[in-house]
N, C-alpha and C positions, 0 to 999 in steps of 0.2 A: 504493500500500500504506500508507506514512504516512497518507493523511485516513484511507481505511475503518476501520482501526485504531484511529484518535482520536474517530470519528464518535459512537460509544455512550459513552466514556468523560467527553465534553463535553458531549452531549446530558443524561447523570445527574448531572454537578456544577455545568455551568456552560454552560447552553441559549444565552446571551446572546454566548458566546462563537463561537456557529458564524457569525452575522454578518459577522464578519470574515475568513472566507476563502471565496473564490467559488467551490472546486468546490463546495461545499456547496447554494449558491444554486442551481445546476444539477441537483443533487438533488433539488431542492427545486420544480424547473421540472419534472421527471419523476414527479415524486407527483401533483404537480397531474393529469396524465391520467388518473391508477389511479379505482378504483371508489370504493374506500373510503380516503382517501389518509388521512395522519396532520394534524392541526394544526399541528403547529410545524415541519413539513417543508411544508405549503403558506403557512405565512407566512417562512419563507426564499424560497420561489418566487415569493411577488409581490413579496420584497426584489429577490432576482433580475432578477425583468423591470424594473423600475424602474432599477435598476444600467445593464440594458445598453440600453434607454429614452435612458438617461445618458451611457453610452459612444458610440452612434451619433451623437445629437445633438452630442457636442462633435468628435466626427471630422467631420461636417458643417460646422459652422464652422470644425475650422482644415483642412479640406479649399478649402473655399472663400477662405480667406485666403492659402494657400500658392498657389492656383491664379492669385489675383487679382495676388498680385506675382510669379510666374512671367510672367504675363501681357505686364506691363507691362516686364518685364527684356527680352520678346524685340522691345519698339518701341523700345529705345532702342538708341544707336548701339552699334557695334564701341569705341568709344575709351571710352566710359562701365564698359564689360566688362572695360577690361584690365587685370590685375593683376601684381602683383610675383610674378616667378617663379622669382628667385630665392634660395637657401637658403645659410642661416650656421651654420654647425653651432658646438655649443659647444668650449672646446678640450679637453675631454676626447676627442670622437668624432674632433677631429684629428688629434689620438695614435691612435687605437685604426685608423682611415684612412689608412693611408700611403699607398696610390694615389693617384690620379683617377679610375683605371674603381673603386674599389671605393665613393669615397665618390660617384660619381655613381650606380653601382647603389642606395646606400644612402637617396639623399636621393629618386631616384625611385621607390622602394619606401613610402617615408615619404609621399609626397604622394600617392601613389594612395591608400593604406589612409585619407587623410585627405579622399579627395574622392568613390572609387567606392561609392557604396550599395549594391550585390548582394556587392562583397566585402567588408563589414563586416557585411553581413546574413550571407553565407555564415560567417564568423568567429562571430559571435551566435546561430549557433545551435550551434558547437562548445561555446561559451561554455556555454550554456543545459542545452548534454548531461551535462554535466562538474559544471555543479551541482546538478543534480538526482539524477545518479546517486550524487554525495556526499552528500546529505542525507538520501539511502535507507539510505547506511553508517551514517552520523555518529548517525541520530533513532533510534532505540530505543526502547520500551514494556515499562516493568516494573511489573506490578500495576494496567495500566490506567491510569498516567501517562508520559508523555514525559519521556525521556532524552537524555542524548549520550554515546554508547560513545568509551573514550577511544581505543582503534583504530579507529572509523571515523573519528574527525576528526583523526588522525596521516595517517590516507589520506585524507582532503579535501584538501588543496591539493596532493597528487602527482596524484590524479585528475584534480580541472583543469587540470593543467599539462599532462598529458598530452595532454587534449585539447585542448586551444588548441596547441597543439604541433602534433598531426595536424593541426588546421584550417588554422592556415598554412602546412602541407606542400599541402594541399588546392585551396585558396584563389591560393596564387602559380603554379599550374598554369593558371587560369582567366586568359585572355586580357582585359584593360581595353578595349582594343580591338587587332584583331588586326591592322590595317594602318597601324599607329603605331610598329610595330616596326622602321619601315624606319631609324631613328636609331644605331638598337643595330647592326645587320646592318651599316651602312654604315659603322661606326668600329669594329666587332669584330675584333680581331689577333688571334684567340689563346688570350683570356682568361678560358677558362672558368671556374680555381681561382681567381679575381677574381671571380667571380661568384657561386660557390659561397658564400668567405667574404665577401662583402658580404651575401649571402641570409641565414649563418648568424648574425651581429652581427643584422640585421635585428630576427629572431626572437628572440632572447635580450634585446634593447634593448623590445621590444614587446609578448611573452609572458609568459620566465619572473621578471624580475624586477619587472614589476608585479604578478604578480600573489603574490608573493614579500610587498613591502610591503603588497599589501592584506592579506594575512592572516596579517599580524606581531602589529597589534595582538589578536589573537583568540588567538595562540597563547600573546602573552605575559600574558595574562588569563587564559588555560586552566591555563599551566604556570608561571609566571616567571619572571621575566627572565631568569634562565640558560638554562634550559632551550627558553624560548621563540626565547631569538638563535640557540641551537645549533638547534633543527628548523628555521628560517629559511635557515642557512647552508645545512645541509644538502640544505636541498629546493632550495635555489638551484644548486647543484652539479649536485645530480640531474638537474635542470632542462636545464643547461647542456651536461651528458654527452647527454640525450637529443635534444638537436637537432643534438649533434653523429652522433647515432643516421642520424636522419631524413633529414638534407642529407648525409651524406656521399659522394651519386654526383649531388647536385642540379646541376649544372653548365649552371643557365637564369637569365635574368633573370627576377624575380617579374612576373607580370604581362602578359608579350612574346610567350607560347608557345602554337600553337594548339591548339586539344582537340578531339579527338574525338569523340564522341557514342557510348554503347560499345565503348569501348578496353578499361574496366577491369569485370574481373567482379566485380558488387555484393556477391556471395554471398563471393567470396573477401575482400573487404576487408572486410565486416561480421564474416567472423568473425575476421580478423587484429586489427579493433580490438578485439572483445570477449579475446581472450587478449592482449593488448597489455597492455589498461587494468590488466584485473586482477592479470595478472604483476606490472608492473611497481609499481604503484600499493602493493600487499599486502604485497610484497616487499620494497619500496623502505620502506616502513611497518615491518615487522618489522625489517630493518636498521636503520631508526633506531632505533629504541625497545633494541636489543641498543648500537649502541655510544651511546647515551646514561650506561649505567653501566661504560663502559670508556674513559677517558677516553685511554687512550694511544694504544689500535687506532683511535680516532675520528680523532687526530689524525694518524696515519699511513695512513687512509685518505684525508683531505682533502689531505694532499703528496700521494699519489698520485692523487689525482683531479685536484689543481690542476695537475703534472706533465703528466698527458694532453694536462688544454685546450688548455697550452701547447703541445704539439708539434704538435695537431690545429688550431690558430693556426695554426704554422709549418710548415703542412706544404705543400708548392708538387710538385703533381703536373706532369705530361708536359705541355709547351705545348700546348693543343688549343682547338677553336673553340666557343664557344657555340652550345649547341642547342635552336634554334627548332621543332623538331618541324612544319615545313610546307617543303613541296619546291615547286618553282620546276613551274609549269603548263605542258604541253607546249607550247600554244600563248596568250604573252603579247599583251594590245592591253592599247593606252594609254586606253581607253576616253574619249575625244574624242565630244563632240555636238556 
């Protein structure tokens, strides 16, 4: 909706400007077939093909470069492969880690999301959803030029948050591999609320407050610096309540658990996230923007929200055993050749 919207309004001020975003180029690859196409929509279209001319060719090179040292990694020895495995945490995460099962759930949560490629693809495109559906909020057209509504970009970063939220709810469900799990199973006593809160730290160390700082400096350029620390805190709060939302029956290691192939109805979760995003995102928007000129209820909301974390920190449910979601096969072999 953004490009179609902008298409005639930069076509009549500023033609030179459609260049630089490629739906347009594709437009402009689709005129090229018509009868009677336009001019400056078929000279976007052989910018177009040229572009992705451009893009193949350099995927061919570093496809070929990534393949050539792939290559040569699998002739060399096992001892040339080995690497340091393992992790020092800073001493703030030592404090916040009082176990062992929580800081090892933590540090192998931390290396998977830094080594597996389909779960950081899987995460990138939570990512990808979340900003795009905020800049449908945030861009606005009045009079045939581009804006930025000051409510959709109070709802921009609860929107992403949200979704990268959902995606690591998502995402920690997906098995790294699913007969690696035997580590966990074999030293597991118990400990599921140890895994729960090593899951929910995880998430809040990885989600909400990066992306908290990344969109600090935009808030405090939008609003100043008052105002911009205060939407910061508060979306960090938000942030932090809603993972405690998310994880509160999470009782798996990220990563460890196997999946199903339709468990879950698509139709049911696609519409839980569209009233999810929106509720929570619009709402959580309008709450801000209401205690931004109430500076007292602001601050007895933040005790009471920082109150919660706390106790949802401290909170140590019924001893119980972590759940692998795969059951033990009627009949086991050691599968020997």
């Amino acid at each position: 909706p953004i490009y179609s919207m902008a298409m005639r309004p930069l076509a009549q001020r500023h033609p030179e400007w459609l260049r630089s975003f490629p739906p347009y180029w594709f437009v402009g690859i689709c005129e090229m077939t018509l009868p009677d196409p336009d001019p400056v929509l078929v000279s976007l279209g052989v910018f177009g093909l040229k572009a992705l001319a451009a893009a193949i060719s350099l995927f061919c090179v570093t496809w070929a470069t990534g393949f050539r040292r792939h290559y040569r990694r699998t002739l060399e020895s096992d001892e040339t492969l080995t690497q340091k495995t393992s992790v020092r945490l800073s001493p703030v995460f030592e404090f916040l880690l009082r176990s062992p099962e929580e800081r090892g759930i933590f540090c192998f949560s931390g290396q998977m999301l830094g080594r597996s490629t389909k779960h950081r693809l899987f995460l990138a495109t939570y990512w990808s959803a979340g900003v795009a559906l905020g800049l449908l909020v945030m861009i606005v057209f009045k009079g045939g030029r581009p804006g930025i509504s000051p409510d959709g970009l109070r709802g921009f970063p609860l929107l992403v948050t949200f979704f990268v939220i959902s995606g690591f709810r998502g995402s920690f469900q997906f098995p790294a591999e699913p007969a690696a799990n035997w580590l966990f199973q074999l030293s597991e006593s118990g400990w599921g609320e140890m895994a729960r809160l090593a899951a929910r730290k995880r998430v809040l160390v990885s989600g909400p407050i990066p992306i908290v700082l990344l969109f600090m400096p935009l808030e405090i350029t939008a609003w100043g610096w008052s105002a911009g620390l205060f939407h910061s805190v508060f979306q960090l709060i938000a942030g932090a309540l809603l993972v405690e939302v998310f994880f509160w029956r999470f009782d798996k290691v990220p990563f460890t658990c196997s999946w199903f192939a339709g468990a879950a109805d698509l139709a049911y979760l696609a519409g839980l996230h569209l009233f999810g995003f929106t509720t929570y995102s619009f709402t959580m928007a309008d709450l801000e923007k209401r205690l931004e000129s109430e500076p007292s209820m602001a601050g007895l909301l933040f005790a009471v929200a920082a109150i919660l974390l706390v106790l949802a920190w401290r909170r140590r449910g019924a001893v119980a055993p972590v759940r692998f979601e795969a059951g033990d096969p009627e009949i086991q072999t050691l599968d020997l050749t």
